[in-house]
C-alpha positions, 0 to 999 in steps of 0.5 A, a space after each residue: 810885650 805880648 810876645 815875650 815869656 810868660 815868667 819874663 812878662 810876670 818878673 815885669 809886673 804883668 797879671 797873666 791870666 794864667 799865671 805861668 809856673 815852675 818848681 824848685 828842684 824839678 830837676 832830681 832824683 823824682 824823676 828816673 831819667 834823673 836817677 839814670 844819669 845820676 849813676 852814669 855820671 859817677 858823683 854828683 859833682 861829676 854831673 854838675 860839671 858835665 855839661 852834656 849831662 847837666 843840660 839833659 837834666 835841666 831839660 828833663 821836666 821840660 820835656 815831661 810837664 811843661 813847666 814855662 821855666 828851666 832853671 839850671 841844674 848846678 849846686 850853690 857850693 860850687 862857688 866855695 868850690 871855685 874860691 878855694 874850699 874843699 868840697 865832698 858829697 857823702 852817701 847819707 851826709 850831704 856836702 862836706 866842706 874844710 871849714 873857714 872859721 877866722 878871718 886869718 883863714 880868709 887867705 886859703 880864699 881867692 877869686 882866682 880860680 873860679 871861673 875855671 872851676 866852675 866855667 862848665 857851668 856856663 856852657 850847660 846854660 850855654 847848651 840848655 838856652 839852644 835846645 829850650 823853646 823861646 817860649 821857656 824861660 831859662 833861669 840861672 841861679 845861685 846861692 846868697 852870700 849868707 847861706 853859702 857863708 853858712 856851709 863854708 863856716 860849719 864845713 857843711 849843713 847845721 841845725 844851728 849855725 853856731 859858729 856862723 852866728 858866732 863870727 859874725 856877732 863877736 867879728 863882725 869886719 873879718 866875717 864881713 870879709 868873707 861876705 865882701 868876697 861871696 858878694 864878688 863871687 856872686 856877681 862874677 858868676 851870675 854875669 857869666 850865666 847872663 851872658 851864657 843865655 840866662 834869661 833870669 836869676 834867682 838868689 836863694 837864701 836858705 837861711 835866711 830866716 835864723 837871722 836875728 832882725 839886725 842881722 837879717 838886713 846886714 846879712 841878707 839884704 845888704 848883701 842882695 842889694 849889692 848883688 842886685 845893683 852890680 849886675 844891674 849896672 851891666 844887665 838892666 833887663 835881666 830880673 832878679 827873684 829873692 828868696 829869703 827863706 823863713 824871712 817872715 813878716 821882714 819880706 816886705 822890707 826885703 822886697 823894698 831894699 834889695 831890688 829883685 824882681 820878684 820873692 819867692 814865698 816859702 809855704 810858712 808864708 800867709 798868703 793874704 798877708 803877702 798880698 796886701 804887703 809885698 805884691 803891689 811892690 814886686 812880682 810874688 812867686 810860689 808857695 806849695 808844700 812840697 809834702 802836698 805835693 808828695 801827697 797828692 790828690 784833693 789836698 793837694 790840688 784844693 791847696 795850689 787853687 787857693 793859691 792861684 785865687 789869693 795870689 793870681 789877682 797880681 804878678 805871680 809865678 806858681 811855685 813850690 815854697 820849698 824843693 821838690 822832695 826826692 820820694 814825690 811821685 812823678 803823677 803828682 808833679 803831672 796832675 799839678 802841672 796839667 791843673 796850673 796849664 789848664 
């Protein structure tokens, strides 16, 4: 198993002596390269559906820091895109989607459409896995159904939720309906990035954490272990990493129930806690503040040793506990990467 990448042999419940390591959001607007060709290509829907240009931007912070995983440069409403949705990015408003809020509603969604929507999406990972290393990682990704549940119900992002929330309390069949088909799309989309190159996935579930705690099982673990089983049954070897946001002390029933590989750690999460709990069951990855990492310096670098210490006894990954923030200085991101190569 020696010859294999070091994040693969870490998904597969090996301790690495030096644990290998990626960020969320490595490919972004932090980097000017990214900036450059985020205005040559127009919109930032136009960039996600260029191939040439998404598989420069996956590359970028491969080639800057050299982080041992790339992870695809795309966008988790890209499926409510291909179902149907109507999808905008506004300057300073973030995505704008037409809202689907009843079950009657549902009609306006279909698989149909899908792979042709988002089908330049598996030729960037086609491209992405013939220029990377073998020694890279390339993780495909996309959102879990709850969370992209949310933007399709609210037409966009929210602080709270309500409607969703809503419909799934007062509806819970018909809003079960629209998880039955996130779940399909999930899987379909997925199994597509696997065959395109995709060494490993990652599910966020930005979300995750609003959800009451029957809600957080029937909303986020279930729909996860589906996920996880079907594209389990056609792909045995590809490792799954969870990343139920906020989900609390509720990980370690997660990290039972759903499958992954691995859960990623958002940086609210107590260290020794996950630790002792979770790791003996699967591989554990992050948890830096990304606002340390905007910050920088001694804090910063004390933080990811601690990290390393409390969590490098077992499988790990090092990570973010969230994306990297737009305004982090590129020498960070260095200092960081040259602390967790050495």
């Amino acid at each position: 198993m020696s010859d294999m990448k070091s994040v693969l042999r870490a998904l597969n419940g090996e301790t690495l002596e030096r644990p290998p390591f990626w960020f969320m959001r490595q490919a972004g607007r932090y980097l000017s390269e990214y900036r450059a060709l985020r205005s040559d290509a127009g919109s930032f829907l136009d960039l996600c559906y260029n191939s040439d240009l998404a598989a420069e931007v996956t590359l970028q912070p491969i080639d800057r820091f050299g982080m041992d995983a790339a992870i695809l440069f795309a966008d988790i409403l890209l499926i409510p895109q291909g179902l149907g949705c109507q999808l905008d990015y506004r300057e300073g408003e973030g995505p704008v989607l037409s809202p689907i809020r009843s079950a009657e509603e549902l009609s306006k969604l279909s698989l149909s459409g899908l792979h042709d929507q988002v089908g330049p999406v598996y030729e960037t990972v086609r491209k992405v896995r013939a220029s990377l290393s073998d020694d890279k990682t390339l993780i495909g990704f996309a959102g879990s159904p709850w969370t992209v549940a949310t933007y399709i119900v609210e037409g966009g992002g929210s602080t709270d939720h309500a409607n969703t929330r809503r419909w799934a309390y007062v509806d819970p069949v018909g809003f079960g309906k629209l998880i039955d088909l996130l779940i399909e799309a999930t899987v379909q989309y997925l199994g597509e990035q696997i065959k395109a190159g995709a060494d490993a996935l990652q599910l966020f579930d930005t979300w995750a954490g609003i959800l009451s705690e029957t809600g957080f099982q029937k909303w986020c673990v279930e729909p996860t272990a589906r996920i996880v089983a079907a594209l389990k049954q056609d792909y045995p070897d590809i490792p799954i990493i969870g990343f139920p946001r906020a989900a609390g002390p509720r990980l370690a029933g997660y990290a039972e129930k759903t499958g992954v590989a691995a859960v990623g750690l958002d940086y609210s999460m107590p260290l020794e806690w996950a630790r002792d709990h979770v790791q003996e069951k699967v591989t554990l990855q992050g948890n830096l503040d990304p606002l340390l990492l905007l910050a920088g310096g001694d804090a910063m670098l004390k933080e990811a040793e601690r990290i390393l210490k409390i969590l490098g006894q077992g499988p790990f990954i090092f990570n973010l506990g969230h994306g990297i923030v737009p305004q982090t200085p590129v020498e960070h991101v260095r200092a960081l990467a040259d602390l967790l190569r050495g």
